[in-house]
Structures are given as C-alpha cells and as structure tokens.
N, C-alpha and C positions, 0 to 999 in steps of 0.2 A: 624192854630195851633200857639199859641203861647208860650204856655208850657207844660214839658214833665215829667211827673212824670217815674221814671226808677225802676220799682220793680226788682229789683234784687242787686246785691254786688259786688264789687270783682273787680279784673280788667276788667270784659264785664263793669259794671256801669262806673266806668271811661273812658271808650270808647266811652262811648253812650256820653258820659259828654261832652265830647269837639267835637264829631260831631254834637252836641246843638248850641254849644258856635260858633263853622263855621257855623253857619245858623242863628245866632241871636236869636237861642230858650231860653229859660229859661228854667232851671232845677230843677227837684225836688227829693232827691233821700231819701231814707226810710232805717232803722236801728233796729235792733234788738238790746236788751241791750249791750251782748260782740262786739257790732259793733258801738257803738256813739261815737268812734275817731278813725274811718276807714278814710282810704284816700278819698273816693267815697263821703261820708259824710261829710268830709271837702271842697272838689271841687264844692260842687252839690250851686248854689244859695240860697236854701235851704234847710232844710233835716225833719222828722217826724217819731219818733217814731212808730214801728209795735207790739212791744209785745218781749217774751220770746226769749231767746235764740233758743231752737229747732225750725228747720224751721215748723213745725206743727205751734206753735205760733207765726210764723212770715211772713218769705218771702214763705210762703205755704196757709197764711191765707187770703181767698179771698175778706171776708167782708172788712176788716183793713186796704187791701192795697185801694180797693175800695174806703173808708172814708176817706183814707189819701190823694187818688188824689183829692177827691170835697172839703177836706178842705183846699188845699193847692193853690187850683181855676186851676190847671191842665185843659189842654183841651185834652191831651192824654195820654195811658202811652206804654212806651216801655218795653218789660219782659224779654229782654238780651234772654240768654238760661239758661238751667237746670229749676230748680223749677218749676213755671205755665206756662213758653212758650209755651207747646204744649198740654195745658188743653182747650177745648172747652169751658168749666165752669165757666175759666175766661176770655175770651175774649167775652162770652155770657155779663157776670155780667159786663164788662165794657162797651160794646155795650147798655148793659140794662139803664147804670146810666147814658148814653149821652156823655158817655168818648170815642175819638178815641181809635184805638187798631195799634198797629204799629205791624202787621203781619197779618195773613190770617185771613179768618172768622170762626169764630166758627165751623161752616159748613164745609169749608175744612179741618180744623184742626181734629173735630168728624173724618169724612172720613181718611184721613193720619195717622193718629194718632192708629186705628184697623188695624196690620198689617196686619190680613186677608182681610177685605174687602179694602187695599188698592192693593192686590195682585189682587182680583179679578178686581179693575180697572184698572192696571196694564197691563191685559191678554186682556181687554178688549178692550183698547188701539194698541193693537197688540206686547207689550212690553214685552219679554221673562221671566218670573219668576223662580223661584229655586221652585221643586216640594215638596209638603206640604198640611200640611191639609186645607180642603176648610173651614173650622168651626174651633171656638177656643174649647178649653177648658175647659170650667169654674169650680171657684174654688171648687164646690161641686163635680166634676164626680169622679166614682168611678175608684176603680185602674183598675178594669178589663177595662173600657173602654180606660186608658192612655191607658193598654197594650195594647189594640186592634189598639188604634191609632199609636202607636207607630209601631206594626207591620205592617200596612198599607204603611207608609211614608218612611220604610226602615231605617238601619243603613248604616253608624253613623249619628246621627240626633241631628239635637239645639233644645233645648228646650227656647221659648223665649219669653220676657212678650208682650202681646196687647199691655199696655201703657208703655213701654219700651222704653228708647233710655242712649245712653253711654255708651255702655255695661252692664249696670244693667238692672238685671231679665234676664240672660242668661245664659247658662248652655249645655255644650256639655255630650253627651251620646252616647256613641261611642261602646254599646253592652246593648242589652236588660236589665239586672241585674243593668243597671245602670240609667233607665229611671227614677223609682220614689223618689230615691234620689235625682236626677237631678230637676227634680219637685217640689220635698218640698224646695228646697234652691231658685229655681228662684221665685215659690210663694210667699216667704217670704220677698226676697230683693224686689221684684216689690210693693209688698205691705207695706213696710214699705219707699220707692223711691217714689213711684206715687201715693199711695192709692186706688189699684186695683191689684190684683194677679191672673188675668184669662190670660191664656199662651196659645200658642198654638206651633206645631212640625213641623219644616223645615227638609229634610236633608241639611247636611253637605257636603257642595261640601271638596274633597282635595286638602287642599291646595291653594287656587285660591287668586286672590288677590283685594284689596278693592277700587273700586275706585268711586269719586263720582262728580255729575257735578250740579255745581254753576246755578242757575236760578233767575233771576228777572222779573216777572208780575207786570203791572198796571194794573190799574182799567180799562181802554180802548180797553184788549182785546191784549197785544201786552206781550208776553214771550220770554225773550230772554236768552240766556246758556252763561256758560261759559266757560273755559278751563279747564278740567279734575284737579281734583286733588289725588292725590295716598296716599292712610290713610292705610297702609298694617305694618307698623310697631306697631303692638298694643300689651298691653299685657291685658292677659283676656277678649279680645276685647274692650279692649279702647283704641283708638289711642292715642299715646306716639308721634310720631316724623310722620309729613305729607310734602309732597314734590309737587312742581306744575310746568311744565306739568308733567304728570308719564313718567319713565325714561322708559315705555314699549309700550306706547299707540302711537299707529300712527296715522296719517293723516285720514284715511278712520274709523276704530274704533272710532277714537273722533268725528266726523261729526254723523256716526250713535247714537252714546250713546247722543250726544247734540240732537238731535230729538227726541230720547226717552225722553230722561228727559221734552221737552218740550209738548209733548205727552201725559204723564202722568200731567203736574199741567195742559192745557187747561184741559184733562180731570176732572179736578174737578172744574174747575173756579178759579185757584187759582190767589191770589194777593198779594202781597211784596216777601219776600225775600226765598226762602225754597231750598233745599239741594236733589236731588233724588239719592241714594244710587245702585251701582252694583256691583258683582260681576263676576270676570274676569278670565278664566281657560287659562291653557296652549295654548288654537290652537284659542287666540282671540275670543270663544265665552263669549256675558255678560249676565246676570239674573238681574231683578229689585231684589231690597234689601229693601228698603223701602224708604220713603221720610220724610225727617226730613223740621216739619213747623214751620221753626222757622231760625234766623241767626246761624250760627255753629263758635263753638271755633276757627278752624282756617280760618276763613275770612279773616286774612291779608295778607294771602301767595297768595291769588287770585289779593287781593288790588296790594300785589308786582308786579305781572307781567301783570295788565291790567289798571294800574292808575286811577281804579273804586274806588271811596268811597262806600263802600256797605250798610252801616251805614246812610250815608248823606243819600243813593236813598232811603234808607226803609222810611226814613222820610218824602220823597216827594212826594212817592207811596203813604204813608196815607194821606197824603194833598191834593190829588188828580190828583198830577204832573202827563202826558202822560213821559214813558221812552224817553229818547233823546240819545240812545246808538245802536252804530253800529254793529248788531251780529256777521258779520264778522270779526271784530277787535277783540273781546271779545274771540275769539277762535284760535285766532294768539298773543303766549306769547312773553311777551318781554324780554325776559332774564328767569333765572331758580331759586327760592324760594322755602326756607325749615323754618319748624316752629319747634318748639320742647317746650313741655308744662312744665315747670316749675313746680313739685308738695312740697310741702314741707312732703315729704317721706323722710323715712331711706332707700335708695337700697339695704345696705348691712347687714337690719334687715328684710329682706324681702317687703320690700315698705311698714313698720308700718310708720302710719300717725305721726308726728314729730310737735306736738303743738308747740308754744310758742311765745318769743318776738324777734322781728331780734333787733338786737343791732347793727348792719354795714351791709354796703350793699353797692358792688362796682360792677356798671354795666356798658356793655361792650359797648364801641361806635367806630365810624370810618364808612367808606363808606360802605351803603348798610344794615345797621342794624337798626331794631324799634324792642320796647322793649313793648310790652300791658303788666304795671302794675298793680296791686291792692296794693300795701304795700309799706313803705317807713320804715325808721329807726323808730322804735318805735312803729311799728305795732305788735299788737298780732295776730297770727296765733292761731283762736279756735277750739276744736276738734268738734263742730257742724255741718260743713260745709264741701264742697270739698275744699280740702289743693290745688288746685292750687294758686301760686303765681302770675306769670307770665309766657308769652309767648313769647321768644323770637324767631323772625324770622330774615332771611337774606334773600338778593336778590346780582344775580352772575348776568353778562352777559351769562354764559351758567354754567351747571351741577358741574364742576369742582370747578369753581370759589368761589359759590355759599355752597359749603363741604369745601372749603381752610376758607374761612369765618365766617363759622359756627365753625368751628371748633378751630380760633382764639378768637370766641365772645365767647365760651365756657371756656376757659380758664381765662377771664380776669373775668369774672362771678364768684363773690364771696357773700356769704349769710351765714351770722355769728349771732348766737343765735338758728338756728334749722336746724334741716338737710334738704335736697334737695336731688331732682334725679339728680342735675348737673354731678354727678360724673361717674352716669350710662351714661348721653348725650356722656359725654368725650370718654367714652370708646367707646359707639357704635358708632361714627360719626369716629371709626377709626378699625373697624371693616371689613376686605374684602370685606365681603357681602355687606355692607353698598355702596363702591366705585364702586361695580359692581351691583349692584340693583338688585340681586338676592334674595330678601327676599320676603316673603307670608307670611300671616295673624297667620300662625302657628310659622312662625319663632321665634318671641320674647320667647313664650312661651317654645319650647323647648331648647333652647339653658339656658334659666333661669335655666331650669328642671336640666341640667347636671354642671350646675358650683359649686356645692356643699359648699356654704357660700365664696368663693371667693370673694375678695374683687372688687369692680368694678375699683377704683383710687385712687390715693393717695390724703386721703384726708386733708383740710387746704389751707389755702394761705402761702402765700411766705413770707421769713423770713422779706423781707422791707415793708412788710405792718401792721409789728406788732405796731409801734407808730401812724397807721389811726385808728388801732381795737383800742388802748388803750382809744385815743382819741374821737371814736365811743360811746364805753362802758359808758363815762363817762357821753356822752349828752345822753344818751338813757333813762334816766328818765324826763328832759325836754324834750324829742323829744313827750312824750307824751300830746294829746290834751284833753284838757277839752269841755267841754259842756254847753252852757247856757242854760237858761232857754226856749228859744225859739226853740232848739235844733239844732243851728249851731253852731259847735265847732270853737274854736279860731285856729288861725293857729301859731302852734309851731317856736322857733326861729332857725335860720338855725344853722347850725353846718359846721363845714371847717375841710379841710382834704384833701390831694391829692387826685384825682381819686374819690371818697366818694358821696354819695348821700344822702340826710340827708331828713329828713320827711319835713320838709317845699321846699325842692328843687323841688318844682314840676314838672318845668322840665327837670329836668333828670329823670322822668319817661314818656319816649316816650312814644306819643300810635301811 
C-alpha cells in the first residue's frame, strides 16, 4: 500500500492523516460541498469531491467514494468510524474494485454487525449474553407480534437497531405501554442513521455498567486484547466521558473478559482492529454487548496507557503485517487515561446541536495531554453531521493524577463562535461521583432528569483573554480556506495571539 484514501471527516480523517504521514503513506481525503475547507481536506496530500451536503449524497455514498479512491490511484481506503465503517456493502464494493479495506471483511463485519446473530455466536463461543430475542424484528411485523415479543424477553427491555451503533436506534421501555412507541422512534432513527430499521429486544440489565476490551487480529491467525476500557458515563447511551483501566475491574475479571473478547473475533475470523462490548452487574458478572467492527472514538485513551498506535497497526494488518505485540504487556496499564468528547452542543439548551463558525480557539497543553482535532479557527461547524469537535484526553501516573489533569485541561479549553459541552465536562469531572467512580450507564441520565435547566458553568473565558478573541475575530474571515480547481485547498495565513491556535497552526492540533 502506498496510498490511502480516508472516507470519512472530522477529526478520526486527521488522525488517520498523520498515522499515513509516520508510515510514509500518501493520503487522500474526500469532501462534501459544506466540507472543501475542512481541516482533514487541507492536511490530506490530496482531497476529491463526494457530492451534497447530506451524508446520503456523500460520505454514505458508496459508488462516489468507490470512484473517488480509483481516481485518485488509492490502493486502500480507511472508513474512520461512524458512516460506512461497519456496512458490509462497503467493504464488499471496495474488496469488489481491487481496493484494500483497512478493517475486517465484509464477512465479519455481515456477522458483527446483526446483533442477533452475533449474540448467537457469542453463546456459541461460550461467552455469557444478556437474555433477548433469538430473531430480529423486522420492519413490517405486526404490533401483536412486538407485544408478544416483548412479553417473552421481560421488562424493562432496549429496544435496539440490528445495524445500530452510538447509541442510535435505541430506546428503553421499561413497561409494556411503552414498547411501540419505543419502536416507532428507534425504527425511525435506525433508518434514517444506517438505512435499515429492523430492531430487535434485549432486557435491560439495572443499572450495570459498560465496559469494553480493545482487540487487534492479523491475517495470521494471532488475536490479541487489550486493557479494559470503562464507557459508563453516557447519555442516552452515548458515551460522553471514557476512562482506562475501569476504576472497578480487577486482575481476574479483566483476564476473563480479555478471553472473551478474543473468543468471540477467532470466532468469526476476524482481522484489524474491532471493539467487543460487555456489560458488567454489581457481583462482577459480564454479558457480551456487541462487537463494534470497526476503530472506536476513544482509541487514544488505550494509545495512553499501552504506547500502541492502533491506527499505525490497522494499516499494517491490511498490508499483511503478522502482529509484533506482547499480550501480556497490552493488559498491564501504564498509568490511568480519561477522554472526554468534545461536541459542539448547547448543555444548557438541552444538548441542541450549536452550528457555526469557531472564530478562537484556545487549547489546553502541558504534560500528558493530546488533543484528536477536526476544526481550527475558521472552521464551520455544519448541521449535517455529528457536532463532535474534538477529543480531548489525559494520561496520569495513576487515577488521581490523571482527574487533577483533566480537569486543568478543561478549564484552559476555550471555543468562541459556538457552544460546546466543555462546560458540562467542567462540571462533571468535579462531581463526587465522578472522584469515587460510582457511576453506571443510568447515572448521566438521571441526574440530567432532576437538574431542571440549571446551568452547568459559568460560561465565557476570562477577562485577559478578551484582546486574543478581539484579535481572533478579526482573522476569522482570512482564516478561511479556499479551493482550487484541483480540490486542494490553500492553506490560510497564520494568525498570533497568546495561547491561540489559529487554522494554519497545525500543530497545535495534537492527534
């Protein structure tokens, strides 16, 4: 391989970008109209128009991105997560045109991807599942059958989509009267997220909490785990804030769940990089969850404490590299790492998505902080897409250190021109519960429930940063890039400013 076309956006495409760039690859990254003076677009060696705005017309369109890697002489492409990562459809259709696929095969991906039938090879495995229907749903059955299914599986039960992942197409129903509303809302988001709305009914464990363990396969037959990660701070089931090791999991439970999870991908043959999800009750028993085929949002918190590139190895796995990683090392952290996702929400408009242009942008540095971004000064934030910005993580020598940290990077973290969840991070990284790692998968949600529009923090920066914003403001219309004809955008002139990061400073966007 010597070039990698990157279908997807955002700050995963700038990631991918420069784990290209440490391996001598060439890059090729792809743009939708509201996206031809993205950061990802400016980095990439080259970049190729996909079409419209909506991801339907773009980074969802299989033929496009297809055409765009053969024209661009790509010999693979990498699909980040979200959109096609974990479509069989396209990893077939790149497979089909003689393009590598930097993740599993179609094949496992089909399999993984039907959370039924990956339950059932899950069970098959000897790997303990959360009790649920053995058959999906599909979108035509009538309502007497949900009922029937529903009373089968017991309350309170999820309602959750087949081709589901990120919390979209999920829906709890926590008393009968509430099953086919539950239904119509998760068919609807699935279908209009994945382009499939056939669901099927889990219960509902209470309470328990999320954890999920790191795997890398090669093509040679060799699976290796890695050190638990804890995703239990979510809201609406999307993880918000992940932590690695779990502040709960011991010595003997992480050995077990690292077998399991490698259990489950030999069982499908899998190869590169994928995620096997569990949950975790009060008296240490786990249940498979599913397996996500594809790299996951917070891979750096793993990067943090095992000094794996997980990114580089996806690349070498597709090139047919045998693994050279020590499993015992991979399962002995080195210190303790927290991420926390960056969205550009309103918190205290209820998490309404917050378009627009960042006009400044002051991010936080100092020992033990990397920053995965997508945006620089002059980026538009469009409402097409998930509003993540960025992902900042820390890494501590242990737990303590690792929350003293987070919680100074959080503060110097300023985002002028739309709102952010920064101001929720602030609050929750000082939260009891938070210090004592008392929280479960329900916790965000109701503590949200009772704060009745309470504000989360005071928001704004500091009165001596008002002459960086003015200063900010004023390059924020040159910070913006244009576009040739060839569709590489020029790269904007820098801008100064104490502390300040400006769309040409590249790097000051860690990845």
């Amino acid at each position: 391989m010597k070039t990698i076309l990157i279908a997807n956006r955002g700050e995963i495409a700038v990631r991918i970008i420069r784990a290209c760039r440490d391996l001598g690859l060439g890059t090729v990254a792809v743009y939708s109209e509201c996206d031809r003076a993205a950061l990802h677009v400016r980095m990439a060696d080259r970049a190729c128009p996909i079409g419209g705005n909506s991801p339907a017309e773009s980074y969802l369109h299989i033929e496009r991105l297809v055409a765009a890697a053969l024209g661009a002489g790509a010999d693979a492409v990498h699909p980040g997560y979200g959109f096609l990562s974990e479509q069989a459809a396209f990893a077939r259709a790149c497979r089909d045109a003689g393009l590598g696929f930097v993740g599993p095969s179609p094949e496992a991906i089909g399999l993984m991807g039907d959370k039924v039938a990956a339950r059932r090879i899950a069970a098959a495995a000897g790997v303990p599942v959360v009790p649920g229907l053995d058959a999906p749903l599909s979108p035509d059955a009538s309502e007497e059958a949900v009922v029937a299914a529903g009373a089968t599986v017991g309350y309170p039960l999820l309602v959750k989509a087949v081709a589901g992942g990120g919390g979209k197409g999920m829906r709890v129903a926590g008393l009968p009267d509430d099953l086919l509303p539950a239904i119509r809302l998760a068919r609807s988001e699935a279908t209009t997220a994945f382009g499939d709305g056939t669901i099927y009914l889990e219960r509902r464990l209470v309470r328990p909490r999320h954890i999920e363990v790191q795997v890398l396969a090669d093509a040679h037959g060799t699976v290796v785990p890695f050190v638990e990660r804890e995703c239990s701070v979510q809201r609406r089931h999307q993880k918000v804030i992940e932590e690695t090791p779990s502040p709960v999991v011991g010595t003997s439970v992480r050995r077990r769940m690292a077998e399991a999870a490698v259990a489950v991908a030999k069982a499908v043959g899998y190869v590169n990089a994928g995620t096997v999800e569990f949950l975790l009750d009060g008296e240490e028993h786990f249940y498979f969850l599913e397996m996500n085929t594809r790299l996951q949002v917070e891979h750096p918190i793993t990067e943090l404490v095992t000094g794996v590139d997980l990114v580089a190895w996806q690349l070498r796995i597709a090139a047919g590299e045998p693994l050279r990683l020590a499993p015992e090392a991979l399962l002995t952290p080195r210190g303790h790492a927290i991420e926390c996702r960056v969205y550009a929400e309103d918190p205290d408009a209820g998490f309404l998505p917050s378009p627009g242009r960042i006009s400044a942008l002051r991010t936080p540095e100092g020992p033990g902080i990397r920053l995965d971004s997508g945006v620089a000064v002059g980026s538009d934030v469009p409402l097409h897409y998930d509003p993540l910005l960025a992902k900042l993580s820390v890494w501590g020598e242990d737990r303590d250190q690792a929350i003293a940290r987070l919680r100074r990077a959080l503060d110097e973290f300023e985002v002028i021109g739309v709102s952010t969840t920064l101001p929720f991070f602030r609050w929750m990284l000082r939260q009891p519960v938070f210090d004592s790692a008392a929280y479960h998968t329900a916790y965000l949600d109701e503590v949200l429930a009772s704060r009745n529009g309470e504000p989360f923090w005071p928001a704004g920066p500091g009165a001596g940063d008002v002459a960086a914003i003015a200063a900010a403001l004023r390059l924020a219309g040159a910070a913006r890039a244009t576009v040739e004809g060839d569709g590489k955008p020029e790269t904007p002139p820098q801008g100064r400013g104490p502390g300040w990061r400006y769309a040409a400073r590249i790097e000051g966007l860690r990845s």
